[in-house]
TORBAVO-309102 format. One line per field, with one value per residue: x, y, z of N, C-alpha, C in turn; chain; residue in three letters. Coordinates in steps of 0.2 Angstrom, whole numbers. Each point is the difference from the previous one (the first is absolute). Layout:
// residues N
neast [X,...] .
nnorth [Y,...] .
nup [Z,...] .
caeast [X,...] .
canorth [Y,...] .
caup [Z,...] .
ceast [X,...] .
cnorth [Y,...] .
cup [Z,...] .
ch [A,...] .
aa [ALA,...] .
//
This chain:
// residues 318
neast [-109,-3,-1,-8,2,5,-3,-6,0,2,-7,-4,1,2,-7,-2,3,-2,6,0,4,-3,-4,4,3,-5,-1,1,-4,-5,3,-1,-7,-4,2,-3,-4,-3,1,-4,-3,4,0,-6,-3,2,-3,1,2,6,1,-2,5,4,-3,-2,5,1,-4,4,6,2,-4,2,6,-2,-4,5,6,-5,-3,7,0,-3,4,9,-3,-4,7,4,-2,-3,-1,6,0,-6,2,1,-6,-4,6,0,-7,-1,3,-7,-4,1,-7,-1,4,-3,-6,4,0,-7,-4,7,-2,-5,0,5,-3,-5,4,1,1,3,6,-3,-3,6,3,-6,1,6,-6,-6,6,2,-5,5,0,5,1,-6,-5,-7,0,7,2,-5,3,7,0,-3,8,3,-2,-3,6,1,-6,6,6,-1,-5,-1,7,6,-6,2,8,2,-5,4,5,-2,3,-1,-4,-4,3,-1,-6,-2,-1,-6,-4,2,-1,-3,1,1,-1,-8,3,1,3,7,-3,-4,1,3,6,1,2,0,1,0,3,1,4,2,1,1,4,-2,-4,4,4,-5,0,7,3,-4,3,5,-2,0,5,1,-6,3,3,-5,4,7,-4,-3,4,2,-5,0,3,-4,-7,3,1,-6,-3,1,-2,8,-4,-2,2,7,0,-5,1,7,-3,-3,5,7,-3,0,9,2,4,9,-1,5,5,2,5,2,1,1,-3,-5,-2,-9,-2,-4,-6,-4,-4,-7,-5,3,-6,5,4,3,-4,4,-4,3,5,-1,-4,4,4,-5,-1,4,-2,-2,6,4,-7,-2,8,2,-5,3,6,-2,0,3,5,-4,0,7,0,-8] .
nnorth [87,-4,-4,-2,2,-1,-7,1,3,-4,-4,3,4,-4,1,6,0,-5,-2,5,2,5,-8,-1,-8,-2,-3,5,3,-4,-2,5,2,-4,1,4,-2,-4,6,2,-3,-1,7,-2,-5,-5,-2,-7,-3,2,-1,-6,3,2,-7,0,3,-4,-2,-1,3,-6,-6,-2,1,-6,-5,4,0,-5,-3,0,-3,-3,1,1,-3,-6,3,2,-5,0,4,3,-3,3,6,2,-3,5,9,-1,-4,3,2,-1,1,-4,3,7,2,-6,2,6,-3,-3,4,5,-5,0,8,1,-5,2,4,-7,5,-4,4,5,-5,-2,8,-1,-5,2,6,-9,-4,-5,-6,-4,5,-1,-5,2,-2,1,-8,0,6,-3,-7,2,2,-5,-1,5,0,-9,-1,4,-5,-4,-1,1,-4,-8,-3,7,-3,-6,4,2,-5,-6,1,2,4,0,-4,3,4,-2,-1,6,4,-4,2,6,3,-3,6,3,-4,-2,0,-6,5,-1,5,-5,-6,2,6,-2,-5,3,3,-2,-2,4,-1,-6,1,7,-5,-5,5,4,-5,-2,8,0,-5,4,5,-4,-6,7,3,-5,0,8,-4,-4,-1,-3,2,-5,1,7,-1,-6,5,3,-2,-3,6,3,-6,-3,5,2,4,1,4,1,-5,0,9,-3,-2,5,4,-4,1,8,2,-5,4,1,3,4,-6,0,2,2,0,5,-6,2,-8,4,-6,1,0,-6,7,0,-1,-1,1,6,4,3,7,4,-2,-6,5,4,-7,-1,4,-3,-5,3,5,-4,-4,8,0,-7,2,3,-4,-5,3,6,-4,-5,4,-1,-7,-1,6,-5] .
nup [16,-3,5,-2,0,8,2,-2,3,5,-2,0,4,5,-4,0,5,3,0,-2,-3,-3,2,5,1,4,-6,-6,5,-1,-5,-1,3,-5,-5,1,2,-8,-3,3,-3,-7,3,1,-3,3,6,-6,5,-1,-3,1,7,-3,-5,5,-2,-5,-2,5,0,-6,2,5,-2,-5,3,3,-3,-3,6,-2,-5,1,8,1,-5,3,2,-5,-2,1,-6,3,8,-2,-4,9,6,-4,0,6,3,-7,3,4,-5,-2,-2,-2,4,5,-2,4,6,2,0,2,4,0,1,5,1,-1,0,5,4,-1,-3,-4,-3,0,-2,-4,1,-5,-4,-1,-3,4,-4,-1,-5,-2,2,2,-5,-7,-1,0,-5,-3,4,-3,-6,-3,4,0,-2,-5,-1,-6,-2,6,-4,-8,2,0,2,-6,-7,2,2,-4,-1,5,-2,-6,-2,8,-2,-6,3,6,-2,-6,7,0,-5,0,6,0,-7,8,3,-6,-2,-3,-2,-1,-6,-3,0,4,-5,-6,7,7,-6,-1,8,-3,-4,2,5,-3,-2,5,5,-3,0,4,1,-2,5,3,2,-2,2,5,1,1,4,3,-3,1,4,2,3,-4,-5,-2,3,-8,-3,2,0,-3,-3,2,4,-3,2,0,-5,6,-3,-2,2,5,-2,0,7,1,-3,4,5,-2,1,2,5,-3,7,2,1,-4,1,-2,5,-6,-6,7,-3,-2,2,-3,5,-4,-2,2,-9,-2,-1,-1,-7,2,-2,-5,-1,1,-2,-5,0,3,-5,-3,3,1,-8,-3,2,-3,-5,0,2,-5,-3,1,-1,-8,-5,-1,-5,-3,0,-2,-3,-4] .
caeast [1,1,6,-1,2,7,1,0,4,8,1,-1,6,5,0,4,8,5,6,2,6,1,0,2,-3,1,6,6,-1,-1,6,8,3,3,7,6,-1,6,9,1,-2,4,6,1,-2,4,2,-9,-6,-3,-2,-7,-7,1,-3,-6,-1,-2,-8,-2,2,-4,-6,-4,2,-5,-7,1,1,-6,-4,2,-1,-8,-4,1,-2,-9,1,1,-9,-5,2,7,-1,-5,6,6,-1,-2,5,3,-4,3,8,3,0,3,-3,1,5,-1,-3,4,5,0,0,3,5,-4,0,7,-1,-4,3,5,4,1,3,-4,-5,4,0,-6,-4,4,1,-6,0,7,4,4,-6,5,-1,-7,-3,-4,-4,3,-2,-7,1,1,-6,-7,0,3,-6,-4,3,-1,-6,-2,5,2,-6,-8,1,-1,-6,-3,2,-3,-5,-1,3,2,7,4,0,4,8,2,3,8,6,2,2,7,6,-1,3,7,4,-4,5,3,7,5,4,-8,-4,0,-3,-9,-5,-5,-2,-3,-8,-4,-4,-5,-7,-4,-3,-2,-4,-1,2,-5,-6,0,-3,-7,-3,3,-7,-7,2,2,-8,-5,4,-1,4,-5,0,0,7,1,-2,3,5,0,1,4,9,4,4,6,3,0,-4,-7,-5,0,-3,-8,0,0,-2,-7,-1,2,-8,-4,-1,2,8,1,6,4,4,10,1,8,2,8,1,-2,-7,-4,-6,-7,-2,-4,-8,-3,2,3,-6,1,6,-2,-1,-3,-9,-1,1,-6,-7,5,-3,-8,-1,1,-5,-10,-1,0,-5,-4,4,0,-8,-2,5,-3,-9,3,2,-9,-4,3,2,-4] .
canorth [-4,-7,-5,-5,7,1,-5,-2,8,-3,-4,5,4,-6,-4,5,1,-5,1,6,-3,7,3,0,-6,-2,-7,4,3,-7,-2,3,-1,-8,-3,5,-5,-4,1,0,-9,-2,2,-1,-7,-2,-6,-2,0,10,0,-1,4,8,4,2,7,4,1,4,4,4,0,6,6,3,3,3,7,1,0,7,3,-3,3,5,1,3,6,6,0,-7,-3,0,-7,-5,-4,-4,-6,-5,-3,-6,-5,-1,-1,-8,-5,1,-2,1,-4,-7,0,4,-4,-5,3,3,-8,-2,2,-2,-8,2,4,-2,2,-4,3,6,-5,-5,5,2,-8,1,6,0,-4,-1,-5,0,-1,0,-6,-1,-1,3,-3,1,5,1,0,6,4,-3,-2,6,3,-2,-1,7,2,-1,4,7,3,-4,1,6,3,-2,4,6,-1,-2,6,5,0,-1,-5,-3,2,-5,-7,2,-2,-8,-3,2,-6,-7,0,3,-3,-9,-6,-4,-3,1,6,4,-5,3,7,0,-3,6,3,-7,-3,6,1,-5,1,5,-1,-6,3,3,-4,-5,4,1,-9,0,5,0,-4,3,4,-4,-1,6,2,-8,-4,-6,5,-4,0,3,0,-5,1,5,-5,-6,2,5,-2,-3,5,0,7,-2,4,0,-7,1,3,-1,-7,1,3,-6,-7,2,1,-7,0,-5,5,-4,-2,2,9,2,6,3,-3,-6,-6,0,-2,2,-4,3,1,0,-7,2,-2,4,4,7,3,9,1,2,5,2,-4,0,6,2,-3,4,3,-2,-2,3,2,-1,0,7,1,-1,0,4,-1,-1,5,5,-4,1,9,5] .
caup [-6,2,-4,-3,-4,-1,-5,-6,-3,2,-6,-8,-1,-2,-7,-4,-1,2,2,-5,0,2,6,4,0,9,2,0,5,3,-3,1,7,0,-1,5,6,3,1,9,4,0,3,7,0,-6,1,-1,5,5,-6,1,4,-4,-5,3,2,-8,3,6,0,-8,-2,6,-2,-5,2,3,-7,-5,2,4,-7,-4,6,-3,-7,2,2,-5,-3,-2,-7,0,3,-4,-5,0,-1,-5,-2,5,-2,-7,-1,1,-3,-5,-6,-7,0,-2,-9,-7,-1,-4,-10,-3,-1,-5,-7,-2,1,-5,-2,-2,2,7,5,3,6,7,3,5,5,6,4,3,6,2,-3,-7,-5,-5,-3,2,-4,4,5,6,2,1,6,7,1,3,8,1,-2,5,9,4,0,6,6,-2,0,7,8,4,2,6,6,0,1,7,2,-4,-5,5,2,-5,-2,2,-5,-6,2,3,-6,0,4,-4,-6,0,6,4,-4,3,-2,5,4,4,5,5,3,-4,2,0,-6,-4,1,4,-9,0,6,-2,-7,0,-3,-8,-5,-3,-3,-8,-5,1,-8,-4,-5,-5,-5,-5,-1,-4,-4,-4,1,2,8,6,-3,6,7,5,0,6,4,-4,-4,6,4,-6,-3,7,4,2,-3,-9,-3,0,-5,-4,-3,-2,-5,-4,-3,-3,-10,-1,-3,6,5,5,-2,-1,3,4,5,1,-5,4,-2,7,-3,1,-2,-6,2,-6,-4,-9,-5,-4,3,5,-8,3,1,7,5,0,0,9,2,-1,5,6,0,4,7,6,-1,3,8,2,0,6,7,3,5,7,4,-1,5,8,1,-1] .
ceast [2,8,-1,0,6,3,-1,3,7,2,-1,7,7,-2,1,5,6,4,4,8,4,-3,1,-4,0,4,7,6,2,7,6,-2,2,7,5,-2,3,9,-1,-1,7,7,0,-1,7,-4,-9,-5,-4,-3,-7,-4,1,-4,-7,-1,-3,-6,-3,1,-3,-6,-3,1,-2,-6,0,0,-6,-4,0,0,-7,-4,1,-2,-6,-1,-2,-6,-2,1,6,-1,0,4,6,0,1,5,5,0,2,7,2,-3,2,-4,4,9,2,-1,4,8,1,-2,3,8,-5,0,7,0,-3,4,6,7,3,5,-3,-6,4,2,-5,-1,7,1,-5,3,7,3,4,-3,6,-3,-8,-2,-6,-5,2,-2,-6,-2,0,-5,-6,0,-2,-8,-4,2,-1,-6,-3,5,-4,-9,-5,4,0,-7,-4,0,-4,-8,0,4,1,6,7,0,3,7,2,1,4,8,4,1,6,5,-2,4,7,4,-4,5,1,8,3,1,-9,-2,-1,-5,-8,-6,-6,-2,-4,-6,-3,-5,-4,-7,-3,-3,-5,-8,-1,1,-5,-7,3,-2,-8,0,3,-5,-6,3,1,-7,-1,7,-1,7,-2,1,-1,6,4,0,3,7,6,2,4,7,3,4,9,6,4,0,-8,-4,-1,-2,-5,-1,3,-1,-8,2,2,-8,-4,1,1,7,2,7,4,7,9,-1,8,2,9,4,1,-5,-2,-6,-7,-5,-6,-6,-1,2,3,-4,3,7,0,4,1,-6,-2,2,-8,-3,3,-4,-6,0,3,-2,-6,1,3,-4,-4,0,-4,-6,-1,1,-4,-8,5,0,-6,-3,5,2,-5,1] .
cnorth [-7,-3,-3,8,1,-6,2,8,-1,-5,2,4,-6,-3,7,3,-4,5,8,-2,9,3,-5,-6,-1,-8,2,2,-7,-3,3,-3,-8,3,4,-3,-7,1,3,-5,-3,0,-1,-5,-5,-9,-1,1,7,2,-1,3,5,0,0,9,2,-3,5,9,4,0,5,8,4,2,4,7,1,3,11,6,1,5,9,6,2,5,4,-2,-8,-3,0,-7,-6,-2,-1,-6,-5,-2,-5,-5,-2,-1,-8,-3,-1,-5,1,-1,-5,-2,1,-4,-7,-1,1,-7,-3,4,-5,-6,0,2,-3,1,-4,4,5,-5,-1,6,3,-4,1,5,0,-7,-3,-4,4,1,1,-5,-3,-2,3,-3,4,6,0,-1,4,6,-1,-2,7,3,-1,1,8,3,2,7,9,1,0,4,7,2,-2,0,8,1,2,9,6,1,-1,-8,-3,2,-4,-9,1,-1,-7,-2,2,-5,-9,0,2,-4,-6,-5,-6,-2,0,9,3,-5,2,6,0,-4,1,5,-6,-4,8,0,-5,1,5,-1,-6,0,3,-7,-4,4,1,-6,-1,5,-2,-5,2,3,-6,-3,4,1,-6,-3,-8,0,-11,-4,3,0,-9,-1,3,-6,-5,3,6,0,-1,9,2,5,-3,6,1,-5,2,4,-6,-7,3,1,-6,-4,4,1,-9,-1,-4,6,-3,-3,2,7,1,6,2,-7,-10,2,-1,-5,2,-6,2,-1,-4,-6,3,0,3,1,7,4,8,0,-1,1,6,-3,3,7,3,-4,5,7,-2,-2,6,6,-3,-1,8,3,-5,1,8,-1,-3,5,6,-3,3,5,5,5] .
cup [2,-3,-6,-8,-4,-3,-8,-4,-2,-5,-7,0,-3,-7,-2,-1,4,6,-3,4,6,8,6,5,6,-1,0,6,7,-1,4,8,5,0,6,7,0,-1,8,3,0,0,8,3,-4,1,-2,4,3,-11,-1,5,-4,-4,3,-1,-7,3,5,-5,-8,1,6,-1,-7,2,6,-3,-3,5,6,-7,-1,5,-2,-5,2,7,-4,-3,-1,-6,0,0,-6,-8,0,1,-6,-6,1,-2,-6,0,4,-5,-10,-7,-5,0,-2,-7,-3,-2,-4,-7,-2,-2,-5,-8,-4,-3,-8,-7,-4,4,8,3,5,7,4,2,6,3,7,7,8,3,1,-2,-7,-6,-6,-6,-3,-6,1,5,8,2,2,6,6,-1,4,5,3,1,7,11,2,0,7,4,-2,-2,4,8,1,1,4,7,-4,2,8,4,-4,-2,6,0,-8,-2,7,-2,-4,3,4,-7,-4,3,-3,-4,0,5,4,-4,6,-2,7,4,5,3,7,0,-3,1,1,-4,-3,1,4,-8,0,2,-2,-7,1,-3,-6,-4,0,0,-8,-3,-1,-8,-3,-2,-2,-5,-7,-4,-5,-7,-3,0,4,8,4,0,7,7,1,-2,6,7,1,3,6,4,-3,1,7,5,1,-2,-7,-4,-3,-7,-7,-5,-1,-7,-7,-2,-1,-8,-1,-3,10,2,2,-5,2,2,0,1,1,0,6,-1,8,-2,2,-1,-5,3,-7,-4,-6,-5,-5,2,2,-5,3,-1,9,6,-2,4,8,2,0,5,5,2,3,7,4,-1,6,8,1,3,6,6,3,5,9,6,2,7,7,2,-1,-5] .
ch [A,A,A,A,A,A,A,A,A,A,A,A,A,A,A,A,A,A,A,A,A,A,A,A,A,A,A,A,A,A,A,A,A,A,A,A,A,A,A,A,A,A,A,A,A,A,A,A,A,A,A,A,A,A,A,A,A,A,A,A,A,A,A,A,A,A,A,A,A,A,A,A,A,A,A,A,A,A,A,A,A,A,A,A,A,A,A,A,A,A,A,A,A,A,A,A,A,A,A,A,A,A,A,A,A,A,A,A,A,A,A,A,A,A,A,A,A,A,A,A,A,A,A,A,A,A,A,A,A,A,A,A,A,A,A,A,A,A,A,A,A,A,A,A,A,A,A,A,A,A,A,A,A,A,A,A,A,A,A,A,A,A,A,A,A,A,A,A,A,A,A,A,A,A,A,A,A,A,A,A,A,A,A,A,A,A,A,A,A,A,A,A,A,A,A,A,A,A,A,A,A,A,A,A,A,A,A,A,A,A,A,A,A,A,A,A,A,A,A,A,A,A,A,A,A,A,A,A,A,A,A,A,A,A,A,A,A,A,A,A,A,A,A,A,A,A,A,A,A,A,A,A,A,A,A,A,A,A,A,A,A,A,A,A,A,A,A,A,A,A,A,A,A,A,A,A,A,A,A,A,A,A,A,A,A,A,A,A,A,A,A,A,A,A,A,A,A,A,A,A,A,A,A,A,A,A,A,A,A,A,A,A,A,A,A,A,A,A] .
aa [UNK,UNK,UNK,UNK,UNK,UNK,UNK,UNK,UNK,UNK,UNK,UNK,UNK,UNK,UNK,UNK,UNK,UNK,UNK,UNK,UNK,UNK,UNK,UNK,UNK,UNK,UNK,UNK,UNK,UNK,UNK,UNK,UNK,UNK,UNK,UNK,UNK,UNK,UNK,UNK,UNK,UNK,UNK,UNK,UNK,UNK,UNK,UNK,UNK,UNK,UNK,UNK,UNK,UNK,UNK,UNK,UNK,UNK,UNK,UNK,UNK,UNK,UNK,UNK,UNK,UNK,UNK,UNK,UNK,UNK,UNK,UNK,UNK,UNK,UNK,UNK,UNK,UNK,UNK,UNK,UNK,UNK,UNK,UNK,UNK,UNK,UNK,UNK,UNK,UNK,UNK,UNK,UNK,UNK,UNK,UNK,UNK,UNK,UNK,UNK,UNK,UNK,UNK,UNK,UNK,UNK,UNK,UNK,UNK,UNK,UNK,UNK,UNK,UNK,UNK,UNK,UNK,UNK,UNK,UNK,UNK,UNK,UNK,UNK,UNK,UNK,UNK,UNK,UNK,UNK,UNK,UNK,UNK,UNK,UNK,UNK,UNK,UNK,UNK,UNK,UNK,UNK,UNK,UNK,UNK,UNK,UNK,UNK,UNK,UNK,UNK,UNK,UNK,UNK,UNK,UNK,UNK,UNK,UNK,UNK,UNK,UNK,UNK,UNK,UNK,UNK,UNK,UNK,UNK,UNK,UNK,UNK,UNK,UNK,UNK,UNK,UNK,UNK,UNK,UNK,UNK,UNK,UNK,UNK,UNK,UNK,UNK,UNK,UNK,UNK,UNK,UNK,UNK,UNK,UNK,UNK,UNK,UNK,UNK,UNK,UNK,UNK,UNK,UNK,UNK,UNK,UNK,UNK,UNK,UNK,UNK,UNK,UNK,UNK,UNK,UNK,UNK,UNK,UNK,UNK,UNK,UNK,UNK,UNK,UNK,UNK,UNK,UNK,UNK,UNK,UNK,UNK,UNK,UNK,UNK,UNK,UNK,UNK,UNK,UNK,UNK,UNK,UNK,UNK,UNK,UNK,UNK,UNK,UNK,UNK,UNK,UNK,UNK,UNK,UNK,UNK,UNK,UNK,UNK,UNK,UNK,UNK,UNK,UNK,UNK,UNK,UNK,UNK,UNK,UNK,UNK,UNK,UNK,UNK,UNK,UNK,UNK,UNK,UNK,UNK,UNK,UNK,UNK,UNK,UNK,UNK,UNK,UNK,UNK,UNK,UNK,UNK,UNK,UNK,UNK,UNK,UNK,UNK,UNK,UNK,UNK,UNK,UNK,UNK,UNK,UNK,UNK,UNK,UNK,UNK,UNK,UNK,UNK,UNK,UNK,UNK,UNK,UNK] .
//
């Protein structure tokens, strides 16, 4: 059975049922063991500097040790049978990634917005992200929505299926696990600059590649929805840079000069003002309609990954 199979099985399956809450999540699992390494890192490490080689281990030891378990699972399995093997992979594979998820979250900020309901919106918008959302209007809402979306079009769809293409579901639950650690300990405050370093630019570099294969679909996808795709791509070009993540830019300044709204601005964090810089031009103010338009854009673009990544993976596994 090809990979270029277990791809697209692993991606129909994740539009069907997501994430089921009833069964039991490899980040889940990934989580607890962050966290209980670094309470052993830092019960034994006290001084910065041994900090910084220490966090060398959350890479070495999660991500290597994930695709170690997977890859001893995925072998074991096609012990006991072949097809065993085969949906376990493909169950895998799907649990890094998170479409209908993602969809489901940002429409379900949108029904609210729509609705009229700003309390219930700023409850959802704060379940998907870190900034402050107490105070938000709907523009703002709209924002974090449409931010959220767009930036995890790279983390939660293009990268895991594009490690999954190169190594199969060993290689994509190794990224999930670098990207884990990124969201759990790559900060640059005071208590992670040190230990999270390493986690960080470990997320950077694995992602370098996926985030300018989404900025490329993400123009198509903007062509084949009649949007304004040369809007986008010089949007893209222009404002990426501007973002202080060298990968998240890209995504969200595509989608900023695709619908003609402007990302980015004020944020406050646990109620400290972080500035953001602005993608994109303000042709318009930013509406619950477009979170929707965000998310159609991100269905077509991880339609169009999926179909291409499987042919990839066909040209290089056969």
């Amino acid at each position: 059975m090809t990979t270029a199979f277990l791809i697209v099985a692993a991606y129909v399956l994740d539009r069907l049922v997501g994430d089921p809450r009833s069964l039991p999540h490899p980040v889940v699992i990934m989580g607890w063991c962050i966290a209980r390494l670094e309470r052993v890192i830092r019960l034994f490490v006290k001084q910065e500097k041994g900090l910084r080689a220490a966090g060398l281990l959350f890479p070495l030891l999660i991500v290597g040790g994930s695709y170690a378990v997977v890859a001893g699972l995925v072998y074991g399995a096609g012990l006991i049978h072949p097809w065993l093997a085969i949906a376990l992979e493909i169950w895998l594979i799907s649990t890094t990634i998170a479409t209908k998820g993602l969809a489901d979250a940002g429409l379900e900020i949108g029904r609210h917005l729509l609705a009229g309901d700003l309390a219930m919106a700023r409850r959802s918008l704060s379940m998907v992200v870190g900034r402050d959302t107490e105070h938000l209007d709907e523009a703002e809402i709209s924002r974090g929505a449409v931010e959220t979306v767009a930036e995890n079009i790279v983390d939660a769809i293009v990268s895991p299926l594009f490690y999954a293409a190169i190594g199969g579901a060993p290689l994509a639950m190794a990224y999930r696990a670098a990207n884990t650690l990124d969201s759990m300990v790559g900060y640059k405050n005071e208590k992670y600059v040190n230990l999270g370093w390493a986690s960080a630019r470990f997320d950077d570099v694995l992602n370098y590649i996926p985030a300018r294969l989404t900025a490329l679909l993400l123009v198509g996808a903007s062509w084949l929805q009649r949007l304004d795709w040369r809007r986008c791509y010089r949007i893209m070009r222009r404002d990426a840079g501007l973002h202080p993540s060298p990968n998240s830019g890209l995504p969200e300044a595509a989608v900023a000069g695709a619908l003609g709204v402007q990302l980015g601005g004020l944020n406050y964090y646990q109620g400290v003002a972080s500035h953001r810089a602005k993608l994109g031009d303000p042709l318009r103010p930013l509406c619950a309609d477009d979170i929707a338009a965000t998310v159609r854009l991100m269905t077509v673009t991880s339609i169009m990954c999926t179909v291409g990544l499987a042919a990839f993976a066909y040209v290089l596994h056969g």
